[in-house]
C-alpha positions in Angstrom: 3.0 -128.8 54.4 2.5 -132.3 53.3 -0.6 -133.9 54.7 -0.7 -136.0 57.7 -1.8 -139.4 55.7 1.8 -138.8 52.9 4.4 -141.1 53.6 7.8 -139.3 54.0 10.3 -138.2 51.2 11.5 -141.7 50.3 9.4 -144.8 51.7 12.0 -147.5 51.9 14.3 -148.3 54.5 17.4 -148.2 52.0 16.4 -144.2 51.6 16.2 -142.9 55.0 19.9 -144.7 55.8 21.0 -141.1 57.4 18.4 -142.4 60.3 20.2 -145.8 61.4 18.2 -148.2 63.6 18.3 -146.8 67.1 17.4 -150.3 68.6 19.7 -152.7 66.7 22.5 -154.5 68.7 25.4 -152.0 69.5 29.1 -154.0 69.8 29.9 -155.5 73.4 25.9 -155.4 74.1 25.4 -154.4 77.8 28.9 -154.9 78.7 30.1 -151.4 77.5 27.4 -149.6 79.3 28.1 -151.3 82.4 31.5 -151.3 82.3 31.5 -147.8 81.9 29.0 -147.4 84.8 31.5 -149.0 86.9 34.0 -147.1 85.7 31.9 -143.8 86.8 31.3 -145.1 90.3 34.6 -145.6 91.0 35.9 -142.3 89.9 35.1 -140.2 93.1 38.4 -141.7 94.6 40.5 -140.3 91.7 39.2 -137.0 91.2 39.0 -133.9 93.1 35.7 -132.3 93.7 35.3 -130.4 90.9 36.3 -132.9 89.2 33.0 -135.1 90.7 31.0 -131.9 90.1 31.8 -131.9 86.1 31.0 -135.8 86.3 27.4 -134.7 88.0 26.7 -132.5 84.7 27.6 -134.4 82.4 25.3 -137.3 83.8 22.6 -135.1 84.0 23.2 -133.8 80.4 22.9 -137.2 79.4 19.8 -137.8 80.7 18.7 -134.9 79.1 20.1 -136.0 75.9 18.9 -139.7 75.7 15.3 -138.4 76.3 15.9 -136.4 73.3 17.5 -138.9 71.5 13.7 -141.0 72.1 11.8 -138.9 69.9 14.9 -137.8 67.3 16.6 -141.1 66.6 13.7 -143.2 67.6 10.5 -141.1 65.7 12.3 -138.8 63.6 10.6 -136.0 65.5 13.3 -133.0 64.9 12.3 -130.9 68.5 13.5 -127.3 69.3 11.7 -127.1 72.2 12.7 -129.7 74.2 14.5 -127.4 76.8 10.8 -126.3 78.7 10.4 -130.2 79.8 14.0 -129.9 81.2 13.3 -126.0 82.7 9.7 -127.3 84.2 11.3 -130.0 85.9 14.0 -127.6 87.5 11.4 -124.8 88.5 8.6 -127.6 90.3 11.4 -128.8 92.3 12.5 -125.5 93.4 9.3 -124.1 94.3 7.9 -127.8 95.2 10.7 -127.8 97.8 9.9 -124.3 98.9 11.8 -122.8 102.2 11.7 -125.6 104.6 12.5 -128.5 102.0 10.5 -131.5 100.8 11.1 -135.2 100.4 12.5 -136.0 97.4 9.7 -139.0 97.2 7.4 -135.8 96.7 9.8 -133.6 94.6 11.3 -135.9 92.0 7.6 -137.3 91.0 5.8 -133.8 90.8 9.0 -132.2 88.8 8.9 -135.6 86.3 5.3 -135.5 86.5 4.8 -131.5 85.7 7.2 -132.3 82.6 5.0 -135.1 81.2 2.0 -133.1 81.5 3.4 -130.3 79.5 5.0 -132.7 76.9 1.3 -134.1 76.7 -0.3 -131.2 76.0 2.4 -129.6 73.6 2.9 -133.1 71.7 -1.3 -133.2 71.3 -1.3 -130.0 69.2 2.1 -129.6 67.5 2.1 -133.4 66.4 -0.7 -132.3 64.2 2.5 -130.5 62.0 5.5 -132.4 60.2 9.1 -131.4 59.5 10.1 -128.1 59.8 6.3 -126.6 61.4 6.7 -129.1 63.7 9.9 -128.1 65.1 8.0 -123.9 64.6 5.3 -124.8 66.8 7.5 -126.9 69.2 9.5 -123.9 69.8 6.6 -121.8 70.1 5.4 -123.6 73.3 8.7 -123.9 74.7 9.0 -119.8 74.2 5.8 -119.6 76.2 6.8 -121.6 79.1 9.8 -119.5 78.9 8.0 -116.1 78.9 5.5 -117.6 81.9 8.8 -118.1 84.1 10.9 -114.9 82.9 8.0 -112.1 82.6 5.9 -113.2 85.9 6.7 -114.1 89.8 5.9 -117.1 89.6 9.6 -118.5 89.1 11.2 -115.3 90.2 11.2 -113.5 87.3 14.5 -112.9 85.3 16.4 -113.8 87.8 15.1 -116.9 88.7 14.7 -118.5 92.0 16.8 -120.4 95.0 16.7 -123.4 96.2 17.2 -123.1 99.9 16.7 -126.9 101.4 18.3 -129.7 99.3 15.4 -132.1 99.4 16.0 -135.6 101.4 14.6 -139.2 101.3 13.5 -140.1 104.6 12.1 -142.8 106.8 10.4 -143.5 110.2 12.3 -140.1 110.9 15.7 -141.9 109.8 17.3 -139.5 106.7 17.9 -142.7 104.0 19.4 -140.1 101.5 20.4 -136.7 101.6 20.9 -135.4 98.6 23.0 -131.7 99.9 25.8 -134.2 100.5 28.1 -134.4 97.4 28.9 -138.4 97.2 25.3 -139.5 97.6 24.1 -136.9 95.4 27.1 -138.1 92.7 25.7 -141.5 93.2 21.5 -140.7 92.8 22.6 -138.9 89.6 24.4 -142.2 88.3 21.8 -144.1 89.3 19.3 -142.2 87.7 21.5 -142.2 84.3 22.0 -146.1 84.5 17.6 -146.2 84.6 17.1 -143.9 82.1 19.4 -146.1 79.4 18.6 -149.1 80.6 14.7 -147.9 79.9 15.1 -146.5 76.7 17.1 -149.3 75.6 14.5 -152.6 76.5 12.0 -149.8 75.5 13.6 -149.5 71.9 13.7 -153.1 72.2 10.2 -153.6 72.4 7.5 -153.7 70.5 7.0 -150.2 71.0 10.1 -149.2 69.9 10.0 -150.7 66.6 6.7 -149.3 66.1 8.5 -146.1 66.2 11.3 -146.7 64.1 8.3 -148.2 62.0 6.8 -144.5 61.7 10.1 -143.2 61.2 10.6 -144.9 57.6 7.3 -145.0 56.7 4.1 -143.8 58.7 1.4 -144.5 56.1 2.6 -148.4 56.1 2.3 -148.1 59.4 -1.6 -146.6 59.6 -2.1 -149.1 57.1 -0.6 -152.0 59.0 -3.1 -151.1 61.6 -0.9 -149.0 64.0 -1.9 -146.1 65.9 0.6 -144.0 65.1 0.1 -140.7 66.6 -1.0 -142.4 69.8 2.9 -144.2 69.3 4.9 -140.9 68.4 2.3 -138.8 71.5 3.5 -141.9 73.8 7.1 -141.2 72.7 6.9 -137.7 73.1 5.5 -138.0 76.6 8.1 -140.3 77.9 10.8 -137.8 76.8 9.5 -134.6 78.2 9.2 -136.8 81.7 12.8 -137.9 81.3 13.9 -134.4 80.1 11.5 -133.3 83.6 14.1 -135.8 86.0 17.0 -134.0 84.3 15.6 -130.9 85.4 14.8 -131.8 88.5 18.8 -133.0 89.1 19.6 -129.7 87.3 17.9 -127.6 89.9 19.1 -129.9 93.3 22.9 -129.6 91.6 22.9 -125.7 91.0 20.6 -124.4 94.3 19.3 -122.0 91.5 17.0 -122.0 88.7 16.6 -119.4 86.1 14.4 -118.6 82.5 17.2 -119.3 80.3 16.7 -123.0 80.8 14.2 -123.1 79.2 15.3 -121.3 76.4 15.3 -121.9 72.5 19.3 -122.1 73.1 19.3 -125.2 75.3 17.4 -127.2 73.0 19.7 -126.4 70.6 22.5 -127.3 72.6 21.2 -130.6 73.6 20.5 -131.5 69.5 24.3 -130.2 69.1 25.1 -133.1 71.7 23.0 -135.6 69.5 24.4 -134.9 66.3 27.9 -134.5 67.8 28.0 -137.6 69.3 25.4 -139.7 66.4 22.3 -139.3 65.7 20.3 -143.4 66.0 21.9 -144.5 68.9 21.8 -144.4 72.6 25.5 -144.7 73.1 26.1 -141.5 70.9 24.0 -139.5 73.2 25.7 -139.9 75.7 29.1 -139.6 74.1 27.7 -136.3 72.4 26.6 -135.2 75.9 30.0 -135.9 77.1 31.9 -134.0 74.2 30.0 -130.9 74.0 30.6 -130.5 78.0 33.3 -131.0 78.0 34.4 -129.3 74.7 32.4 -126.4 76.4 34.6 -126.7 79.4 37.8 -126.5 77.7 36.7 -123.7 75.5 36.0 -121.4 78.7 38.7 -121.7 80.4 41.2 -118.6 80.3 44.5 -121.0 81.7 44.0 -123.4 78.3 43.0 -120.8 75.8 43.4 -117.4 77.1 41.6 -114.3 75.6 39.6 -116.5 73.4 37.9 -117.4 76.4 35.4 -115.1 76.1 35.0 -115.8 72.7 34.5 -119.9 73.4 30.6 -120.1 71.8 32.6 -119.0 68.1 35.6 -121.8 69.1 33.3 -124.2 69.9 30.8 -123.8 66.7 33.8 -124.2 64.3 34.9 -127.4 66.3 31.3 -129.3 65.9 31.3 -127.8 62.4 34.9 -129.9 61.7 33.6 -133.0 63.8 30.3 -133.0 61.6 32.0 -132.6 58.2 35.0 -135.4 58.7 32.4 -137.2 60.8 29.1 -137.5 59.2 28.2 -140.1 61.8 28.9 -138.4 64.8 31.7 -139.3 67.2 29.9 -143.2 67.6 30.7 -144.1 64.5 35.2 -142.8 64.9 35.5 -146.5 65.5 33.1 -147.9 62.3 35.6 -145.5 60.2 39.3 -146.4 61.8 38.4 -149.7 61.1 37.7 -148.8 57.2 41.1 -147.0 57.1 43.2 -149.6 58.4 41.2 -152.2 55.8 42.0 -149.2 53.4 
């Protein structure tokens, strides 16, 4: 293990090229996002229910997925443990809600909250590693959050636990938002999707964020600069375990259930599959990854599309993001970037 003051493998910018710049200026600016934010809102008068309900999960596994995308495309922090921020969220809200219900001005803080804390106290220790022990130890921790919630009663054991009142937002007695109804609760999930890009993007923005991307191509420049850079990359860390906390937290109100597994080593791979599948070092591609893999996923398990190799669908999809990764190296964001070269070609 290199020691915390070496500068990464390479210290130029021109040598870490496979991380772009997460905050430059994306094509069409804020127009694309909000375009396609409108787009979303208007879609619960063309689709059926379930349709709305695979629009709800996919929205929350974007949120999931642009917290990730914070600390991997931002810092250059490689997590395999991300999936216990997203788990704690779902399990505080659940028993935070308990059998009569809660407000949701009491549930969604202490479930985003609950996350941070944890992301605190696991980024503290394991950003003492680099590279490949600090993804170990981060999926160390997330393996002990798992075992708290599978092997006790406090979450219910293996089989989890139920949520039995959807919480509510109320006021002077008056019910402003309920969120067991399916529109508003389509409409609080795209809400919360819109703040969380909209954050990380004037975040990335900032002076913090290039800090980070700063650290990414060259911590010791950084230290020497006069940076604080573990107090950056902890802040960073933070942040993304309390967004990864509201995803949870959406998670658990969406299903009525929460169990172990999501906080398992295989969600945070799943959610790195969606970064990589849709490009790594930018905020669009998470959520185009998030949208892919879901949807791929989807496809994949359904008997009427593929038949018997429905219950094969995790070795269907594996050799479809292996083919997107090798013909596109840049992840689905950057399709258009190389269409464009073939048509110059």
């Amino acid at each position: 293990m290199a020691p915390e003051g070496d500068a990464p493998v390479g210290g130029s910018a021109g040598d870490v090229g496979a991380l772009p710049d997460i905050a430059r200026r994306e094509p069409g600016g804020w127009l694309v996002p909000a375009a396609a934010a409108l787009a979303i809102a208007a879609l619960p008068a063309f689709v059926s229910p379930y349709g709305q309900d695979l629009v709800v999960r996919i929205a929350v596994y974007a949120i999931f997925a642009l917290s990730l995308e914070l600390i991997v495309g931002a810092a250059g922090l490689v997590s395999l443990g991300h999936a216990a921020f997203l788990g704690i969220g779902a399990y505080v809200t659940v028993l935070a809600s308990g059998d009569a219900g809660a407000s949701l001005a009491l549930v969604l803080p202490l479930a985003i909250a609950c996350a941070a804390a944890y992301a605190l106290f696991v980024g503290a220790l394991s950003l003492r590693t680099r590279g490949v022990y600090f993804i170990m130890v981060t999926l160390a921790f997330a393996q002990m959050a798992y075992f708290v919630f599978h092997d006790t009663q406090v979450g219910g054991g293996s089989d989890g636990i139920f949520l039995s009142v959807k919480p509510t937002l109320q006021v002077a007695g008056k019910t402003l938002l309920d969120l067991g109804a399916r529109l508003p609760f389509y409409y609080s999930v795209l809400a919360a999707l819109v703040a969380t890009y909209a954050l990380l993007a004037l975040l990335l923005a900032s002076r913090f964020g290039h800090a980070l991307a700063g650290i990414r191509v060259n911590e010791q420049r950084m230290r020497a600069a006069g940076f604080s850079t573990t107090f950056y990359k902890l802040a960073a860390f933070v942040i993304a375990g309390a967004l990864a906390g509201l995803a949870g937290a959406l998670l658990a109100i969406k299903d009525g259930a929460v169990n172990p597994e999501l906080l398992a080593w295989q969600e945070s791979g799943a959610v790195l599959l969606m970064l990589i599948l849709g490009g790594i070092g930018s905020l669009r591609g998470a959520v185009i990854g998030a949208i892919a893999f879901t949807l791929l996923k989807e496809l994949y398990q359904s008997e009427a599309i593929v038949g018997r190799m429905a219950s094969h669908w995790q070795l269907t999809l594996g050799l479809t993001i292996i083919a997107f990764v090798a013909l596109l190296p840049k992840g689905l964001i950057g399709l258009g970037a190389r269409l464009g070269l073939g048509r110059r070609g």
